[in-house]
PDB file as gemmi writes it, atoms N, CA and C in Angstrom:
CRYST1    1.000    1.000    1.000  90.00  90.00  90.00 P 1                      
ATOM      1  N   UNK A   1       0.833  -1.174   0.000  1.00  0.00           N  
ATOM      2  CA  UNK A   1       0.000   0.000   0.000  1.00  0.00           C  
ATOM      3  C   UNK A   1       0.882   1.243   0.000  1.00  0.00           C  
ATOM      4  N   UNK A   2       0.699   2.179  -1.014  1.00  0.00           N  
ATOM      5  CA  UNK A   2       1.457   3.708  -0.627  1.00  0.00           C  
ATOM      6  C   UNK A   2       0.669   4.312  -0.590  1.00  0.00           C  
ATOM      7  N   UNK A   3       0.472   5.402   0.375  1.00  0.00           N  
ATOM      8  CA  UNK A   3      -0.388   6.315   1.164  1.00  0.00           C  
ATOM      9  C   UNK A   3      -0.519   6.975   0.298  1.00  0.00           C  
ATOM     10  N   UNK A   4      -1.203   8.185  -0.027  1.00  0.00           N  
ATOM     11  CA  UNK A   4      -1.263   9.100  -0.711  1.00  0.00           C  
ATOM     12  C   UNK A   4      -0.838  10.337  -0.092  1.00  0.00           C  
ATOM     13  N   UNK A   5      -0.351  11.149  -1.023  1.00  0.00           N  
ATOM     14  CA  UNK A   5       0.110  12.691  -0.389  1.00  0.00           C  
ATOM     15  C   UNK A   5       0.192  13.175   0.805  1.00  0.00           C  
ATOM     16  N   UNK A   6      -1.546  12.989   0.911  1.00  0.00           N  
ATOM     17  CA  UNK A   6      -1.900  14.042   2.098  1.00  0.00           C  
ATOM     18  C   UNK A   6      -1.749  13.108   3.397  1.00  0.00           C  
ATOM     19  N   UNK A   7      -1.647  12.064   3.040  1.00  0.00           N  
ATOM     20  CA  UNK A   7      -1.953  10.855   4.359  1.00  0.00           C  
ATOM     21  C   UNK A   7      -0.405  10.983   4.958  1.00  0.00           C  
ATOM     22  N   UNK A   8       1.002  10.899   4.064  1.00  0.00           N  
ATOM     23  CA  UNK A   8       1.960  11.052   4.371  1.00  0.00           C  
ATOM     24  C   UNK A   8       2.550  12.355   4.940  1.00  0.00           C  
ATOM     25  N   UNK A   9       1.488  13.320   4.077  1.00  0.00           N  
ATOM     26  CA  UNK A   9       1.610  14.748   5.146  1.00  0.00           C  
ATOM     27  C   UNK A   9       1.643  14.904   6.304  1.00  0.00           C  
ATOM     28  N   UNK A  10       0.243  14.106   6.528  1.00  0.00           N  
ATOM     29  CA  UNK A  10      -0.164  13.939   7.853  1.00  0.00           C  
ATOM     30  C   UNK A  10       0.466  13.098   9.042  1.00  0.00           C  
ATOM     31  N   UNK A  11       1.114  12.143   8.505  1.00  0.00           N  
ATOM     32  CA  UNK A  11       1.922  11.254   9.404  1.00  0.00           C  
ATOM     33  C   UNK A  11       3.533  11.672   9.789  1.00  0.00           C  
ATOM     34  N   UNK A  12       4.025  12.345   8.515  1.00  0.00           N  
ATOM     35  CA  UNK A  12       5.182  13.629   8.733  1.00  0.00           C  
ATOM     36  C   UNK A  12       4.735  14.378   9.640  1.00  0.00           C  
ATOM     37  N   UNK A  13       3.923  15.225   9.901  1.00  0.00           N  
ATOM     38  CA  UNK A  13       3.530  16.653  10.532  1.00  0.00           C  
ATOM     39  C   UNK A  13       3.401  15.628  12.333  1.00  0.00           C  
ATOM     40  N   UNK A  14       2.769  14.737  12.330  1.00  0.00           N  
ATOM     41  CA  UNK A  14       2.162  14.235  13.560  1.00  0.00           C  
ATOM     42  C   UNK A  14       3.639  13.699  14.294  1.00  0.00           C  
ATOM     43  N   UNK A  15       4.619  13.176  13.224  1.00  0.00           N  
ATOM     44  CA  UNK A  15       5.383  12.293  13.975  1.00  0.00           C  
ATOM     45  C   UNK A  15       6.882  13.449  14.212  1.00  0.00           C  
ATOM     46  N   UNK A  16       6.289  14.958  13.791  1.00  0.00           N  
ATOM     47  CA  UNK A  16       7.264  16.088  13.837  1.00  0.00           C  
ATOM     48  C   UNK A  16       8.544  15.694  12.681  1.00  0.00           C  
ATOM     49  N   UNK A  17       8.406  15.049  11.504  1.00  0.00           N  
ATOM     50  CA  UNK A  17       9.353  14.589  10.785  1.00  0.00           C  
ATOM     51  C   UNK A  17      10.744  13.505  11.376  1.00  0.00           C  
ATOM     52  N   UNK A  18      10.277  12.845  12.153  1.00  0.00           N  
ATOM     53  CA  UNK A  18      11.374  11.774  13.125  1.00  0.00           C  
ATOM     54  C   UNK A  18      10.776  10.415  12.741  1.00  0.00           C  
ATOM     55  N   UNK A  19      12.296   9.577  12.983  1.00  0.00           N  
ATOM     56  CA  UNK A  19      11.582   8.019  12.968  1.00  0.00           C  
ATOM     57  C   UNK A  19      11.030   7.580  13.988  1.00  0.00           C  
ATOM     58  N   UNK A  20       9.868   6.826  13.867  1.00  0.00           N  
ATOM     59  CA  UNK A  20       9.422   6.445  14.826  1.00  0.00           C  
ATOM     60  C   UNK A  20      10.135   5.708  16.101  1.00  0.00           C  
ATOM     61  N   UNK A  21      11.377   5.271  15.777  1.00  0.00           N  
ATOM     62  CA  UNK A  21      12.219   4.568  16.694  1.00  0.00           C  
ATOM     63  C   UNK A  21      13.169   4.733  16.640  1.00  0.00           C  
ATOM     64  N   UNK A  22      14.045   5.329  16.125  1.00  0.00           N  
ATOM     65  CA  UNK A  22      15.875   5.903  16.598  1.00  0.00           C  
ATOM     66  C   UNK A  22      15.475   7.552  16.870  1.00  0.00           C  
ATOM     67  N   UNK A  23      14.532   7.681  15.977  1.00  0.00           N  
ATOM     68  CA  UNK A  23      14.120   9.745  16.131  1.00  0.00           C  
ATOM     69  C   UNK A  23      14.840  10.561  15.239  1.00  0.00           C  
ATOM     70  N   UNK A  24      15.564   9.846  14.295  1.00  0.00           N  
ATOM     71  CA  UNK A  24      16.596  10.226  13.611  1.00  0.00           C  
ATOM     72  C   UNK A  24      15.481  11.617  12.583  1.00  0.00           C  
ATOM     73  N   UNK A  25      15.889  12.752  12.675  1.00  0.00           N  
ATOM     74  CA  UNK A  25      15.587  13.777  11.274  1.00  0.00           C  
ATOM     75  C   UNK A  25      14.736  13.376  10.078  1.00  0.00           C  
ATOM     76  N   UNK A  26      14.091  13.191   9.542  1.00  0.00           N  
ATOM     77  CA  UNK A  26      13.741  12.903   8.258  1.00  0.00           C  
ATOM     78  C   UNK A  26      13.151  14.120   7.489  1.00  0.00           C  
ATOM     79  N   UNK A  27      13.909  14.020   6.082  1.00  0.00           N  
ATOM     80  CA  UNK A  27      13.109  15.264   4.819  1.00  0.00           C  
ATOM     81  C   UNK A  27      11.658  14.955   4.557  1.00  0.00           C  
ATOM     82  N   UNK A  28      11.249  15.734   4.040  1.00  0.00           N  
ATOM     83  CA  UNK A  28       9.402  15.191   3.729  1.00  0.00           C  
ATOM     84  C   UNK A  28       9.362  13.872   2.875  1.00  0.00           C  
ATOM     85  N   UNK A  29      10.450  13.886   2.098  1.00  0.00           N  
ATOM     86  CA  UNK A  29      10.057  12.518   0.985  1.00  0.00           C  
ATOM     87  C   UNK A  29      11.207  11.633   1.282  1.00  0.00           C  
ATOM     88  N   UNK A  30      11.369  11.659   2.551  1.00  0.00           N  
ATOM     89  CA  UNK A  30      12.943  10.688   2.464  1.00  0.00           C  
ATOM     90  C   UNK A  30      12.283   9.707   4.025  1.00  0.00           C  
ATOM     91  N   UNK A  31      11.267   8.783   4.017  1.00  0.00           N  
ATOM     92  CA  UNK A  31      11.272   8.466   4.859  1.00  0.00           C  
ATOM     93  C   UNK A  31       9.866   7.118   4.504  1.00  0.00           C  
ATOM     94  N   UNK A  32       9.969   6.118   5.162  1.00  0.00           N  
ATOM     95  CA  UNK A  32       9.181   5.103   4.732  1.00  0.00           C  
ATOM     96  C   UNK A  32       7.963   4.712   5.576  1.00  0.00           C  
ATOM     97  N   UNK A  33       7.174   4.373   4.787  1.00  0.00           N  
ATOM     98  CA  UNK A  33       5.475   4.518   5.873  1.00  0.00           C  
ATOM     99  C   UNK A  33       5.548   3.113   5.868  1.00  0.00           C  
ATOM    100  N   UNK A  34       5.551   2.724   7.414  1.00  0.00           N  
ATOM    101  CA  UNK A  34       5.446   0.925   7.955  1.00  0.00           C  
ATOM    102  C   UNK A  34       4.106   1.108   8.704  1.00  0.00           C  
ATOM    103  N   UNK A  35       3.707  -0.326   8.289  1.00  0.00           N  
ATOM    104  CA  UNK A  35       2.427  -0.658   9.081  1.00  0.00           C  
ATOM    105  C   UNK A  35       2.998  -1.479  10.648  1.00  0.00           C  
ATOM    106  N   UNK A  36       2.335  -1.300  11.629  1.00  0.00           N  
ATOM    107  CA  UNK A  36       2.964  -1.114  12.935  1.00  0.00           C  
ATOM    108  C   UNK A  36       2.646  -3.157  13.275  1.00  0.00           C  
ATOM    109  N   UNK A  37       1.374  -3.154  12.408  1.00  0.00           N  
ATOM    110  CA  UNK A  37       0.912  -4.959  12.670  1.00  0.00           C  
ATOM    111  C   UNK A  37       0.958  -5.066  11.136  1.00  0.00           C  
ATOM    112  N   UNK A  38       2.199  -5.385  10.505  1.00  0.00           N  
ATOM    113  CA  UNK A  38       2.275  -5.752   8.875  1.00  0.00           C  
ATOM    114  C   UNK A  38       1.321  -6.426   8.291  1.00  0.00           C  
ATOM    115  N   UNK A  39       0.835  -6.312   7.367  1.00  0.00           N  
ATOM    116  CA  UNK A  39      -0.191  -6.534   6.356  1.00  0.00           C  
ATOM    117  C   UNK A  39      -0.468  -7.709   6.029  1.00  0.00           C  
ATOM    118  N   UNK A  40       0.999  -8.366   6.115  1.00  0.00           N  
ATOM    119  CA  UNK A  40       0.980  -9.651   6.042  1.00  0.00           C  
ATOM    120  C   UNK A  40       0.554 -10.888   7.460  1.00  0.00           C  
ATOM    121  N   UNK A  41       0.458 -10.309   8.554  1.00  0.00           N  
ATOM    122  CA  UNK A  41      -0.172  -9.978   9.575  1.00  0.00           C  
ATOM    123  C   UNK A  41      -1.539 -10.159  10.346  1.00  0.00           C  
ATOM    124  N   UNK A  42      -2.287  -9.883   8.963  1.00  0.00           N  
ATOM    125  CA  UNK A  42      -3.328  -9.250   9.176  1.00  0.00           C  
ATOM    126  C   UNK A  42      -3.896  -7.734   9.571  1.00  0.00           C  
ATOM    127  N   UNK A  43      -2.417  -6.810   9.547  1.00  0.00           N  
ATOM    128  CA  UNK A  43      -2.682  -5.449  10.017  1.00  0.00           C  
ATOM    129  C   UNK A  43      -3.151  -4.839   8.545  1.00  0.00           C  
ATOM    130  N   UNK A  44      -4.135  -3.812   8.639  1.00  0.00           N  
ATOM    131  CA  UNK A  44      -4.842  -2.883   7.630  1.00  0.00           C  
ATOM    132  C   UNK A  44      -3.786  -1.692   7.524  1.00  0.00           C  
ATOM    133  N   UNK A  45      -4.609  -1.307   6.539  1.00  0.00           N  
ATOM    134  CA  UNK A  45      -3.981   0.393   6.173  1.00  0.00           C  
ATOM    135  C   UNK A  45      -4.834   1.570   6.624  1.00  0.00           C  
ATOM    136  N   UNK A  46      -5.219   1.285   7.719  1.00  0.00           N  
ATOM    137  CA  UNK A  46      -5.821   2.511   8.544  1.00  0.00           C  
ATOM    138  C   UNK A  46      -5.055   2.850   8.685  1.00  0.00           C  
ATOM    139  N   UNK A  47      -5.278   4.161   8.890  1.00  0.00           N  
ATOM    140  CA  UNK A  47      -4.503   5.543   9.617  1.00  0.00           C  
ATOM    141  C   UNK A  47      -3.491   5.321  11.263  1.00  0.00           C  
ATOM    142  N   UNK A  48      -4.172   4.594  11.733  1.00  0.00           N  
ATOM    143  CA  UNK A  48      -4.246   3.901  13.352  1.00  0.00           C  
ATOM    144  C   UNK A  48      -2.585   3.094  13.213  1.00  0.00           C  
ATOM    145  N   UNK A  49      -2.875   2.398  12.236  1.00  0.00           N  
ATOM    146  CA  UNK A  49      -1.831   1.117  12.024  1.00  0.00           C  
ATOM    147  C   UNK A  49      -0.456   1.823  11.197  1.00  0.00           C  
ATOM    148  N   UNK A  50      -0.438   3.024  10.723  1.00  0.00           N  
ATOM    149  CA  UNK A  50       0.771   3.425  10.075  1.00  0.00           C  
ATOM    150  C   UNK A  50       1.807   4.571  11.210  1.00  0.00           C  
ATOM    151  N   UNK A  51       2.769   4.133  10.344  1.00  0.00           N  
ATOM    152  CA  UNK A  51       4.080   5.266  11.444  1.00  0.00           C  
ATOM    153  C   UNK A  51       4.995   5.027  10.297  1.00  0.00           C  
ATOM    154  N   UNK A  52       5.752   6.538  10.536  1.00  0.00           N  
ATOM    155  CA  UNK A  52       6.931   6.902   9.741  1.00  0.00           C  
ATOM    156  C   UNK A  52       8.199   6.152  10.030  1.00  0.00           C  
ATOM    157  N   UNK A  53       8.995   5.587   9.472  1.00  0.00           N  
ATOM    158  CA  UNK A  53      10.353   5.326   9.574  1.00  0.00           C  
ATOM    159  C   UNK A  53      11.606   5.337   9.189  1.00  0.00           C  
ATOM    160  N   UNK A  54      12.658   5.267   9.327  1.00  0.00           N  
ATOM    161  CA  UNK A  54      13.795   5.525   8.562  1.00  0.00           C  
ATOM    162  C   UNK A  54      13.910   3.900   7.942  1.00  0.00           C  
ATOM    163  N   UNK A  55      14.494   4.578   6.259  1.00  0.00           N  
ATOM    164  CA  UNK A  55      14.945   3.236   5.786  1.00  0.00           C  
ATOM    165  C   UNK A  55      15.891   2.119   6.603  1.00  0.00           C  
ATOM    166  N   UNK A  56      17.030   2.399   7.788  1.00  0.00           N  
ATOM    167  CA  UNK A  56      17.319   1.591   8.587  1.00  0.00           C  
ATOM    168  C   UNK A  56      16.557   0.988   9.189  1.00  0.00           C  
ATOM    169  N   UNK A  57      15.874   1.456  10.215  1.00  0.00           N  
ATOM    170  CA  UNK A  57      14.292   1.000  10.995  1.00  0.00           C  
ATOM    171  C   UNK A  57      13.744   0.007  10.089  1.00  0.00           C  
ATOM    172  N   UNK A  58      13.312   0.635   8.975  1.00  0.00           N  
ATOM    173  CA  UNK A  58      11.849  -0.006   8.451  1.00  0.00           C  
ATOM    174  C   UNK A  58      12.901  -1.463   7.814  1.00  0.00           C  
ATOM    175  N   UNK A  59      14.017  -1.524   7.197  1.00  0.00           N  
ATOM    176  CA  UNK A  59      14.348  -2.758   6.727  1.00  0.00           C  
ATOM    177  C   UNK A  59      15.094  -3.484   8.622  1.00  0.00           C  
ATOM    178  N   UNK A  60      14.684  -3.037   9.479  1.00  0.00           N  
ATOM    179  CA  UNK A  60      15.991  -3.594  10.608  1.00  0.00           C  
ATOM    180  C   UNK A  60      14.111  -4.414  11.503  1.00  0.00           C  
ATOM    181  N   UNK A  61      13.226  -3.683  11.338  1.00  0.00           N  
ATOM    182  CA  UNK A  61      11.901  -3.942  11.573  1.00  0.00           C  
ATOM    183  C   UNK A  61      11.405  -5.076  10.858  1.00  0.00           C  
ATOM    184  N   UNK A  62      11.076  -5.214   9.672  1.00  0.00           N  
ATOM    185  CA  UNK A  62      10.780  -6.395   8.853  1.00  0.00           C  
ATOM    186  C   UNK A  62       9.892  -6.616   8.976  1.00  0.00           C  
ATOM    187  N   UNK A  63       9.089  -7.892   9.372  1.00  0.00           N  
ATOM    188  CA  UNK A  63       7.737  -8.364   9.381  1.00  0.00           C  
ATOM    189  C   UNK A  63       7.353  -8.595  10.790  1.00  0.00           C  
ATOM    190  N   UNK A  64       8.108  -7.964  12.020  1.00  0.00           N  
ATOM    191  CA  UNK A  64       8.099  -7.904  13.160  1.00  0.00           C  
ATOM    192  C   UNK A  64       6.680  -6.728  13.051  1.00  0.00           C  
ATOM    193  N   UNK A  65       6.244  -6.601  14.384  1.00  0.00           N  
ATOM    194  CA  UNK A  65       5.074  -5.947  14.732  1.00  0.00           C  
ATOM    195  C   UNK A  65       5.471  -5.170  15.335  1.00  0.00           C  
ATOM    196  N   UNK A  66       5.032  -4.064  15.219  1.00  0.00           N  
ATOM    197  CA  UNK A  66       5.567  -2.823  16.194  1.00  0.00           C  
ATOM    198  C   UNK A  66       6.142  -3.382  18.068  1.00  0.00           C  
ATOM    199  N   UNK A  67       5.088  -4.256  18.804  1.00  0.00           N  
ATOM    200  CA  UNK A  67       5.243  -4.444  20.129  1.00  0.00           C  
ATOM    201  C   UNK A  67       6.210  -5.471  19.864  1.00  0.00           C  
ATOM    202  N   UNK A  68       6.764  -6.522  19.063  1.00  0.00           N  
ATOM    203  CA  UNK A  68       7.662  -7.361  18.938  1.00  0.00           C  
ATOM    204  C   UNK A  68       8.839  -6.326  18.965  1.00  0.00           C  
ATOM    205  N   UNK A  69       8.980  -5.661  17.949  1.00  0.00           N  
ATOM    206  CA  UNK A  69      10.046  -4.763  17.985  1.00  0.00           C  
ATOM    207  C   UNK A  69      10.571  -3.609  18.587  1.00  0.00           C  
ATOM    208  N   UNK A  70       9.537  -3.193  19.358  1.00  0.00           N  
ATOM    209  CA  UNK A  70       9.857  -2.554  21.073  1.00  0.00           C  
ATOM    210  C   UNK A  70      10.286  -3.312  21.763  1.00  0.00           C  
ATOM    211  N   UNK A  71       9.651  -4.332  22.102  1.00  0.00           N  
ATOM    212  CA  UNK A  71      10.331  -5.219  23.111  1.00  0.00           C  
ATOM    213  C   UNK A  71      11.580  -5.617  22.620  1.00  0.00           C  
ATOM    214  N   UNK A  72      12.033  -6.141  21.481  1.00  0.00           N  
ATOM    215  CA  UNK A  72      13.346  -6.691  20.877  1.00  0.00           C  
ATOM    216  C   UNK A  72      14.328  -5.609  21.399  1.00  0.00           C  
ATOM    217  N   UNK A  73      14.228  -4.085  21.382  1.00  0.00           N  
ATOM    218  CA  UNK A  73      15.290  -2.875  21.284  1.00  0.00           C  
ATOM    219  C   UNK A  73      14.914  -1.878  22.430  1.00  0.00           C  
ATOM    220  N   UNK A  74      13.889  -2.717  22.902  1.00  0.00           N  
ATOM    221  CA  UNK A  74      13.579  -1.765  24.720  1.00  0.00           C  
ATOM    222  C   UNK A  74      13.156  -0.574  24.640  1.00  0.00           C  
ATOM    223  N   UNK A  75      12.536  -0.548  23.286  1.00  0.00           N  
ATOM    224  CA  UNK A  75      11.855   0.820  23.455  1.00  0.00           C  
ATOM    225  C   UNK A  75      10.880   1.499  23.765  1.00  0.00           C  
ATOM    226  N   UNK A  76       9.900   0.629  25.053  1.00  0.00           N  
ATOM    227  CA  UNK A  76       9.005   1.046  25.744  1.00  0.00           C  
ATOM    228  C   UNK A  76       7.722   0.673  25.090  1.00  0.00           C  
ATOM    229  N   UNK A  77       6.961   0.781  25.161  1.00  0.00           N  
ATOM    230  CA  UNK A  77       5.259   0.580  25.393  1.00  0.00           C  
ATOM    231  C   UNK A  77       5.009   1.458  24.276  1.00  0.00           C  
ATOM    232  N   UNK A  78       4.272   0.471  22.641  1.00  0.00           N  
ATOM    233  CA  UNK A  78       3.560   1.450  21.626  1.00  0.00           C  
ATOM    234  C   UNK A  78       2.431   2.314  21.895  1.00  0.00           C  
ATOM    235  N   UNK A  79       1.558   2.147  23.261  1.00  0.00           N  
ATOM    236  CA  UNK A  79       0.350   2.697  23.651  1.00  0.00           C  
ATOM    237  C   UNK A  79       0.928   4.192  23.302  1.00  0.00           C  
ATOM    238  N   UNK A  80       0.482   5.259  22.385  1.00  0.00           N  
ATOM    239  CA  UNK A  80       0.496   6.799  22.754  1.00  0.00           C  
ATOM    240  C   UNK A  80       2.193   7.089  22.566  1.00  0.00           C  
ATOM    241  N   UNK A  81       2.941   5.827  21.658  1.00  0.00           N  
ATOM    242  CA  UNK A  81       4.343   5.945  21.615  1.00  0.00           C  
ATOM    243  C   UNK A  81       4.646   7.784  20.670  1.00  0.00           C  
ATOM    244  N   UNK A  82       5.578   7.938  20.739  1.00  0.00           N  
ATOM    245  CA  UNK A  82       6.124   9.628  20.089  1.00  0.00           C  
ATOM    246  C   UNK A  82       7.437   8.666  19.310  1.00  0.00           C  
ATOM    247  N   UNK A  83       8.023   9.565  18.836  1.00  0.00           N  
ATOM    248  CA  UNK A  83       9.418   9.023  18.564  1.00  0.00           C  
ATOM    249  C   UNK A  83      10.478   9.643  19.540  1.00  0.00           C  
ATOM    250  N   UNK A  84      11.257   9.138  19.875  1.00  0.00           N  
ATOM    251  CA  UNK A  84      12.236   9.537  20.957  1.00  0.00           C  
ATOM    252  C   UNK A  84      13.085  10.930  21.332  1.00  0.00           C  
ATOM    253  N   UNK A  85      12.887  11.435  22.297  1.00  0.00           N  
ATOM    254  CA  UNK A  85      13.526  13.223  22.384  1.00  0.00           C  
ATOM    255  C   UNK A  85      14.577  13.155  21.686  1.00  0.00           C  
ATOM    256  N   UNK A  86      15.894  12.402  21.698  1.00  0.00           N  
ATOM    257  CA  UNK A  86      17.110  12.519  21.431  1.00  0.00           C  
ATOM    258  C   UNK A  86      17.081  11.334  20.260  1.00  0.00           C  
ATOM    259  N   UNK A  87      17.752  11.396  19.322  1.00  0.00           N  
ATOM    260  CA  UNK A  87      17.771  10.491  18.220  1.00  0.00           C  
ATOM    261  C   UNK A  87      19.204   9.391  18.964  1.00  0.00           C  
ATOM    262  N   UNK A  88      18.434   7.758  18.561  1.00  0.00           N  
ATOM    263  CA  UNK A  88      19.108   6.897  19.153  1.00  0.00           C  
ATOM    264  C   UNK A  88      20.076   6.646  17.711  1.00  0.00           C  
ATOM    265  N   UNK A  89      21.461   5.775  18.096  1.00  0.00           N  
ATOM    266  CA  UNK A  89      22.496   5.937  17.168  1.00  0.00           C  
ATOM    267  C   UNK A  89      22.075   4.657  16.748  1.00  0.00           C  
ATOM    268  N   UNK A  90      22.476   4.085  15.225  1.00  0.00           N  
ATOM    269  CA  UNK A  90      22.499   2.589  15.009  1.00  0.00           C  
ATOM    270  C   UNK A  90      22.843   1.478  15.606  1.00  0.00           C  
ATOM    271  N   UNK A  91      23.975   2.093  15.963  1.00  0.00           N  
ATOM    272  CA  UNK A  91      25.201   1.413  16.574  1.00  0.00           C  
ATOM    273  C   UNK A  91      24.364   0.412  17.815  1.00  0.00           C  
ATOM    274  N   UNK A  92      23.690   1.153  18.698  1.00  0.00           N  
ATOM    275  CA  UNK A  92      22.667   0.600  19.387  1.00  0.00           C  
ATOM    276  C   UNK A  92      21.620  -0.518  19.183  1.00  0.00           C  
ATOM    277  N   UNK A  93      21.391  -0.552  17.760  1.00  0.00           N  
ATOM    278  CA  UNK A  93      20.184  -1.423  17.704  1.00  0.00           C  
ATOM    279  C   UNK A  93      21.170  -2.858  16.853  1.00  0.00           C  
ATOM    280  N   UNK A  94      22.385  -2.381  16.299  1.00  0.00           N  
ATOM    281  CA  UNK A  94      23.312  -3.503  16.347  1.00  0.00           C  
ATOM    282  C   UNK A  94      23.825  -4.298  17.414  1.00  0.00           C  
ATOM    283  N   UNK A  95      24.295  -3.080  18.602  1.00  0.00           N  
ATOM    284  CA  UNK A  95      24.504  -4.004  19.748  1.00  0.00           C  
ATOM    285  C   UNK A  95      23.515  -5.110  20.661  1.00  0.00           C  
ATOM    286  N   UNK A  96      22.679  -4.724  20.358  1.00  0.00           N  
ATOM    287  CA  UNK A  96      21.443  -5.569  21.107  1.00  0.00           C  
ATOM    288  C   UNK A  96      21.447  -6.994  20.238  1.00  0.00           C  
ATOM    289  N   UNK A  97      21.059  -6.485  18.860  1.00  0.00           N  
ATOM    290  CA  UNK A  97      20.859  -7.615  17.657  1.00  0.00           C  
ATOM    291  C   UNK A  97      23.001  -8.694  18.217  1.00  0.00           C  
ATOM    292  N   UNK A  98      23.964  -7.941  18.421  1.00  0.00           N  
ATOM    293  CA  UNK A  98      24.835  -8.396  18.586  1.00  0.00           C  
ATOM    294  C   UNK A  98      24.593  -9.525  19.639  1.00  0.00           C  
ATOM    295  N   UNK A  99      24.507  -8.988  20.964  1.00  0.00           N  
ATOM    296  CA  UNK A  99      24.158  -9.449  22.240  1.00  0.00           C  
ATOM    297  C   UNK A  99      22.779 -10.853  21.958  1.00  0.00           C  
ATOM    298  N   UNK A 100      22.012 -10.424  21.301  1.00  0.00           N  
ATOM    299  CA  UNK A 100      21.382 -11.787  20.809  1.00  0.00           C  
ATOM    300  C   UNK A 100      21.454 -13.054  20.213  1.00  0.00           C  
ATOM    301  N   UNK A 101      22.332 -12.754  19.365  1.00  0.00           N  
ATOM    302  CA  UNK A 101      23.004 -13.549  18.726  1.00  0.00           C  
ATOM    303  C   UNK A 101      23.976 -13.965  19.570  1.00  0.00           C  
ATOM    304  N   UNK A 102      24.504 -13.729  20.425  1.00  0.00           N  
ATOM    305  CA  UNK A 102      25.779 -14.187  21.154  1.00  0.00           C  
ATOM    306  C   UNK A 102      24.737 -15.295  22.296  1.00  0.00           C  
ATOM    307  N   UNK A 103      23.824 -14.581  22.793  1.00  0.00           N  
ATOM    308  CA  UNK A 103      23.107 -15.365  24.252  1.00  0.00           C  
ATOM    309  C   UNK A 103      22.348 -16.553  23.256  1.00  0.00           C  
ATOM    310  N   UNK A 104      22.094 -16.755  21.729  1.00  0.00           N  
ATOM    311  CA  UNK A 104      21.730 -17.789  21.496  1.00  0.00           C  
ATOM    312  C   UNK A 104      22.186 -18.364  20.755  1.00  0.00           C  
ATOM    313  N   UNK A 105      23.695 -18.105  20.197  1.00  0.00           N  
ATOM    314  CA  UNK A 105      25.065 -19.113  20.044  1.00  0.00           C  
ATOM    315  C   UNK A 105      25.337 -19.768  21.372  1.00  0.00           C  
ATOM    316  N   UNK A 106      25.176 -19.493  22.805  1.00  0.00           N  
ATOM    317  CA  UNK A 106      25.210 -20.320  24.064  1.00  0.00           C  
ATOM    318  C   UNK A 106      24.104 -21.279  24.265  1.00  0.00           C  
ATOM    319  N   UNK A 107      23.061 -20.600  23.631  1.00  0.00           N  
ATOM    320  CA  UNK A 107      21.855 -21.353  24.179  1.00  0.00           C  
ATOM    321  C   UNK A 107      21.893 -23.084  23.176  1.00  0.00           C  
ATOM    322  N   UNK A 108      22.289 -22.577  21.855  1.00  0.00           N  
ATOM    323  CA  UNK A 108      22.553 -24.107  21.003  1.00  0.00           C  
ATOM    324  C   UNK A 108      24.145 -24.638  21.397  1.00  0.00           C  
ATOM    325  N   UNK A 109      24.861 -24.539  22.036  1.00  0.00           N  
ATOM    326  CA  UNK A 109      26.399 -25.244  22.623  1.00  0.00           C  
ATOM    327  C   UNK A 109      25.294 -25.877  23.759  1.00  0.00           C  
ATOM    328  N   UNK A 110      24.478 -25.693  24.282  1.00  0.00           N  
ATOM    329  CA  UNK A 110      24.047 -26.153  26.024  1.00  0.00           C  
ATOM    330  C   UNK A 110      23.571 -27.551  25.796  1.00  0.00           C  
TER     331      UNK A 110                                                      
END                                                                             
């Protein structure tokens, strides 16, 4: 689904031009509209179900669900979520993905 114009206006203006999850800056046309419960999912293209993201985010997100992928990177509770005061660095959402991969390279040696 691609939103139309005004729908992406609207989700720019609401989300103050930030990703929904690092907070990183975004230009008006430089930024990707994810459905929060993917389509494939069963999530719709209501208004409700979309949020802005950075092309990192939205390919580091995947077919994860918005609350899967809070919880995966600790980024708190989607209820009434904003995108974050201070923009989080990549580097961060590698180290976690790092740290995972390490606690379940132990978990298959056990």
């Amino acid at each position: 689904m691609v939103p139309a114009e005004d729908e992406r206006a609207t989700i720019y203006r609401e989300q103050g031009g930030s990703c929904m999850y690092c907070g990183c800056g975004l230009p008006p046309d430089g930024f990707e509209v994810d459905h929060k419960v993917p389509a494939s999912c069963g999530g719709s293209d209501e208004r409700e179900n979309l949020q802005m993201l950075c092309p990192a985010c939205s390919r580091r997100k995947g077919n994860m669900t918005d609350e899967e992928h809070r919880r995966r990177y600790r980024l708190g509770l989607s209820v009434d979520a904003h995108p974050p005061v201070w923009p989080i660095p990549q580097t961060y959402f590698g180290n976690i993905d790092r740290e995972l991969e390490r606690r379940e390279s132990y978990r298959s040696i056990s």
